[in-house]
N, C-alpha and C positions, 0 to 999 in steps of 0.2 A: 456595591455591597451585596451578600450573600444573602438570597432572601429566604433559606434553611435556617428552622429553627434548631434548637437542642429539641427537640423531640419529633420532628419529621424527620422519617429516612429518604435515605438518596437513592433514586433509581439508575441502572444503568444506563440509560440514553441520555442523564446532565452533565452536561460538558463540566469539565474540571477547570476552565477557566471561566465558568459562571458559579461557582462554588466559594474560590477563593482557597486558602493557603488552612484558614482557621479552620470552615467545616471539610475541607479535604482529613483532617488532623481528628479530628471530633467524630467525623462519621462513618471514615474510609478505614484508619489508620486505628483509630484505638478501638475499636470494638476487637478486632484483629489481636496489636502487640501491644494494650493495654496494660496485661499483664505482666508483661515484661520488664524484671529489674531496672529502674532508669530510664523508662520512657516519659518520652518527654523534655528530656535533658541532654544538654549538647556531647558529653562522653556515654560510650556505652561501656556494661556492666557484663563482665564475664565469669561466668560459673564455673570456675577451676573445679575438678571434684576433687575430693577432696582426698589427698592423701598421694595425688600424680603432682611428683616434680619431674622437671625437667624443663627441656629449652623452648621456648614458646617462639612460633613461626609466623608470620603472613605473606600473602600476597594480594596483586591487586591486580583485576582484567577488570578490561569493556568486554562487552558482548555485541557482536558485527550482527548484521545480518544473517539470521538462522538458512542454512540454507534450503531447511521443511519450509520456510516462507516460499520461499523460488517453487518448490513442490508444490504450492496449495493450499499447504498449512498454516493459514496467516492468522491464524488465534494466538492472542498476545503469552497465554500461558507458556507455550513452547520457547520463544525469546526468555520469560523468567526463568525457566527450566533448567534452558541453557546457561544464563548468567551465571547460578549458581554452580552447575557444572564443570564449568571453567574453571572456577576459582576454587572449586573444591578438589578438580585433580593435580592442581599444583601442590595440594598437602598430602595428597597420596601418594605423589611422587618425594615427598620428604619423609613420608613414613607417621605423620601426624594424624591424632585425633583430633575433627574439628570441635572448636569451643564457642563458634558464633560466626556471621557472617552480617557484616557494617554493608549499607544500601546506598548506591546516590544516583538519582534516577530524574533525569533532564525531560519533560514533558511537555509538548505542543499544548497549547491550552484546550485544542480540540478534541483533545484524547477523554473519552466518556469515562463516568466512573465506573460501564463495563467492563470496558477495556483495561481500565485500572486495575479493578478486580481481578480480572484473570490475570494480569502480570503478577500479583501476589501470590496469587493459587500458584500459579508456578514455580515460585519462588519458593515460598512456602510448603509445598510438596515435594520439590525435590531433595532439600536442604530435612526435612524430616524424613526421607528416604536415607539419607546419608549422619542420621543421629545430632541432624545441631537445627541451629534456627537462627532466625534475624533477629538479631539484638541490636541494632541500632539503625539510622542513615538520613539520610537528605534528600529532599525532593522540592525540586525547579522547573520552570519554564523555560521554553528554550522553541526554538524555532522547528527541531528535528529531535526525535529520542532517541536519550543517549541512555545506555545502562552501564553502571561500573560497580563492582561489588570490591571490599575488602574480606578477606577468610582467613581468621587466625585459629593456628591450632596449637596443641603441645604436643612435644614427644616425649616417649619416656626417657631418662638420661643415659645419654652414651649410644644410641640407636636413632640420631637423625641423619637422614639419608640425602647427598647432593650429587651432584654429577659427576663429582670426581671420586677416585677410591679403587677405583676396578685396575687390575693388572692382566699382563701377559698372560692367555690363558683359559681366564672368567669366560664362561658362557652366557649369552645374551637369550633370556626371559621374553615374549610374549605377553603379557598377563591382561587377560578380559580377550573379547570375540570379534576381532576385525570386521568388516565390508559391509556392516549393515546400512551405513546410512548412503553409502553410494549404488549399493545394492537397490534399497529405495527410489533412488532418483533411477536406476536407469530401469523399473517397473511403470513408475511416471512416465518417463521417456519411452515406453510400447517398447523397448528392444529386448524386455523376456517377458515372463507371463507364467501366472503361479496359480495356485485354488485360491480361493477369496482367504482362507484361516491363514495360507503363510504370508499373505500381505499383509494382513491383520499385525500378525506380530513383527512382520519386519518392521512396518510406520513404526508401530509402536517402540520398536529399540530405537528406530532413526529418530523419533519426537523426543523420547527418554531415556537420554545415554546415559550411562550408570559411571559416577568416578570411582577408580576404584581403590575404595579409601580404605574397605576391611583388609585389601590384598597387602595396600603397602604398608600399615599399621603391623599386620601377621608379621611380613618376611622382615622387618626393621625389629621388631624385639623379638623376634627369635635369630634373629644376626643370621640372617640367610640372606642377605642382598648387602652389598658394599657398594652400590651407584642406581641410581634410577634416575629417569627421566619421564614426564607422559608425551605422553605421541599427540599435540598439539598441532602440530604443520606437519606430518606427514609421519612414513619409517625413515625417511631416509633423511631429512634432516634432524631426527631427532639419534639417531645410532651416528650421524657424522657430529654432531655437538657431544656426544659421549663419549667419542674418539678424542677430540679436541682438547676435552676437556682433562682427559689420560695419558696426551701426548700415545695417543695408540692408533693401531689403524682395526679393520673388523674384517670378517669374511664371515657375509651371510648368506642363506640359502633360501632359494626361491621355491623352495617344497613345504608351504605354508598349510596350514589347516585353515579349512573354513568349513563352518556348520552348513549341514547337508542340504539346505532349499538357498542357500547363498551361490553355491558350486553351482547347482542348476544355472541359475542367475549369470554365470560365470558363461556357461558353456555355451546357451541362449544367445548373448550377447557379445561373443567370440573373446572373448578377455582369459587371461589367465587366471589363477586363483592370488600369484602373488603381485598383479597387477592392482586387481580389488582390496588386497589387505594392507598395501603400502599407503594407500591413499588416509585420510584424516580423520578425523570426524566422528569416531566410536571412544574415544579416550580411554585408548588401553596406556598399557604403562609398556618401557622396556627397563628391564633389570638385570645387572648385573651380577651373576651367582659364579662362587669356586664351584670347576668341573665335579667335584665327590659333593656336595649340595645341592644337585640341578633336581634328583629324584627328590630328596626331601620334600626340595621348597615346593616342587608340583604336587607331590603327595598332600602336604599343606594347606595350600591352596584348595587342592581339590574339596577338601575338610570342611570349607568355607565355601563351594557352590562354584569358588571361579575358576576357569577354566586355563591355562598357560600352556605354552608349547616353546620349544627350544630352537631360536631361530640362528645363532650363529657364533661366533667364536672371538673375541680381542687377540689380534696378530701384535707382531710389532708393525711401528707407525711406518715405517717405510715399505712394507709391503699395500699399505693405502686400505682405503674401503672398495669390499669385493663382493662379486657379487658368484654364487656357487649353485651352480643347474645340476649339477651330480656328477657331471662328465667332464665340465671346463667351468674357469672361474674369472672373469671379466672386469674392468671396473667399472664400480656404479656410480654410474651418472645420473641419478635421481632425481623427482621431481619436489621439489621442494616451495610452501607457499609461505616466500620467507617476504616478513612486511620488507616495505618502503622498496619493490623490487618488482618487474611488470608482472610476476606470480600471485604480490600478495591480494587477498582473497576481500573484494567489494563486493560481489555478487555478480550475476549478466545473466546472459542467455545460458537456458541448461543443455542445450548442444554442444557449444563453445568449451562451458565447465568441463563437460564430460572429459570430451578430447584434454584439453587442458590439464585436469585433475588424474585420470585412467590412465594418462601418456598417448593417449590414439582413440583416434574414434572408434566408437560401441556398436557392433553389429555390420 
C-alpha cells in the first residue's frame, strides 16, 4: 500500500509502482487534468464550440521508438511529444480541428514519477501547441511502455479531406519543411558540422515536429485541396498510396527545396537534397491541388507562416510513379518503412538507419 498521504507531494525519483494506481491519480494526474470536464470518469467529455457542425473524425497511433532517443535524446518529454504528433497529423491530413486527445499509456512500474512527468509535459505541450488537450485515457503496467493516443477532431461540413478525390492533372503540395530530423541524426553522426545556433534549431525541429494542423484546416475550407495525406513512412510511399487510392500514377521531381543550413547538411554529407526530403520524420503533409489553385493555396499558406513548394503532377495510372531530374524521368523505386516488412521502423544502429533510411550511406 501507498505510503503517500493526500497531502505529501511526490517526488521525482518514487517509483510509480511504489505509488500505486490511487496516488498516481491524486498526485500525478489531477493536479494536471483535474480541471478537466469528466475527469475521473471512464468516458471523455469533448468541447464542441459552439456553433461548428460538421463531421467528427478520429484516429488512433502507438508511438515507436522516437528516433531523437537513438540520437541522445532520451528525455521521456520528446516520446509524449511525438505521441501526440502522430495522432494529430492524421487530422491535418483530413483537414480537422482537434477537439481533444484520449491517452493509454502501458508503464513498467519502474518508471519514476520524473519520468512520468515529463511524458505529460510532452504531451501536454505539444497538443497545446496544436490548440487541444487531453481530455481523457488510461494508464497501466506493463512489462515495456507502450504509448497510444486516440485524436478526435471536427471538420467543417462538406470540407473533410481523405486520400481519394484527386484527378488527372492535380498538382501534388509539399506543405511544412522536410530533412530536419534526419538532418539531425546525421550531425549526431559527425558526417556534417554546423555553428552551435543551427544545431540548436535543427534538434529542436527534430525533438518538435510541428503537425500541420493550421495548413490542413486552411486548404480544406477554403476547398483548395481535394486529397491529402501526411508523409508518415516516407515521400514515396505516401504519393504511391495517393496514386492508389485515385487509381492514378504521379511524376515527381527531384528539385526539392530544403532550408538553407539543411542543404549544407546535404552537401557535407554527400546526399542529394531530394534524398534528405524523401525520408520521414518531419510530418509534412502531401496535397492534392487543381493546377489554376497551386499559387493560391501557397499564397495561403504562406499567410499562415507555413511553408509549401510544388513537387509533382497526377498522370494517368499507366504511365506508373516517376520520378523527373529535369532532363529524364525514371521510375521510382522508393524507400518505403512500410510495417510488418524488413523496412518497418524498431530502431538499431544509426549507421545501418542512415544507409537504410537516405537509400546509401552518408559521407
Amino acid at each position: 500500500m501507498s505510503g503517500v498521504t493526500d497531502l505529501s507531494p511526490v517526488g521525482d525519483h518514487v517509483r510509480l509502482g511504489d505509488l500505486g494506481e490511487h496516488a498516481i491519480l491524486e498526485h500525478l494526474l489531477r493536479p494536471r487534468y483535474g480541471g478537466v470536464r469528466g475527469f475521473g470518469d471512464d468516458c471523455a467529455v469533448l468541447d464542441a464550440s459552439e456553433g461548428l457542425r460538421g463531421e467528427l473524425v478520429a484516429t488512433t497511433d502507438s508511438c515507436p521508438t522516437p528516433l531523437v532517443t537513438i540520437l541522445g535524446e532520451t528525455d521521456p518529454y520528446h516520446a509524449g511529444w511525438l505521441l501526440a504528433t502522430i495522432n494529430l497529423s492524421d487530422l491535418a491530413a483530413a483537414g480537422a480541428t482537434p477537439l481533444g486527445l484520449v491517452v493509454n499509456y502501458t508503464l513498467p512500474k519502474t518508471t519514476t514519477a520524473g519520468e512520468f512527468r515529463r511524458l505529460l509535459d510532452g504531451v501536454d505541450d505539444c497538443t497545446a501547441m496544436h490548440g487541444t488537450k487531453v481530455v481523457g485515457g488510461d494508464l497501466r503496467d506493463g512489462p515495456v511502455r507502450q504509448l497510444t493516443a486516440t485524436a478526435i477532431g471536427r471538420c467543417v461540413p462538406g470540407s473533410r479531406l481523405g486520400r481519394a478525390g484527386a484527378e488527372v492533372g492535380d498538382r501534388l503540395l509539399l506543405v511544412g519543411s522536410p530533412g530536419y530530423l534526419w538532418s539531425y541524426a546525421l550531425l549526431v553522426e559527425e558526417q556534417a558540422r554546423l555553428p552551435e545556433s543551427f544545431v540548436a534549431e535543427i534538434r529542436k525541429r527534430a525533438c518538435r515536429p510541428m503537425a500541420q494542423v493550421t495548413a490542413g484546416r486552411t486548404l480544406a475550407t477554403a476547398g483548395l485541396a481535394r486529397a491529402a495525406m501526411d508523409v508518415s513512412d516516407g515521400l514515396f510511399p505516401t504519393v504511391r498510396s495517393l496514386c492508389g487510392a485515385n487509381g492514378l500514377g504521379a511524376r515527381v521531381t527531384t528539385d526539392i527545396h530544403l532550408d538553407e543550413a539543411l542543404v549544407d547538411v546535404c552537401k557535407q554529407s554527400g546526399l542529394g537534397r531530394f534524398e534528405l526530403a524523401q525520408a520521414w520524420g518531419d510530418w509534412t503533409l502531401v496535397v492534392a491541388v487543381r493546377p489554376q489553385d497551386v499559387e493560391l493555396a501557397k499564397k495561403t499558406l504562406a499567410g499562415e507562416g507555413v511553408a509549401a513548394q510544388e513537387i509533382g503532377t497526377l498522370v494517368p495510372r499507366e504511365e506508373g510513379v516517376s520520378l523527373d531530374d529535369g532532363e529524364t524521368t525514371e521510375l521510382w523505386e522508393g524507400i518505403a518503412q512500410e510495417r510488418f516488412s524488413p523496412s518497418s521502423w524498431h530502431g538499431g544502429d544509426l549507421p545501418k538507419l542512415i544507409t537504410e533510411v537516405l537509400g546509401r550511406r552518408a559521407g
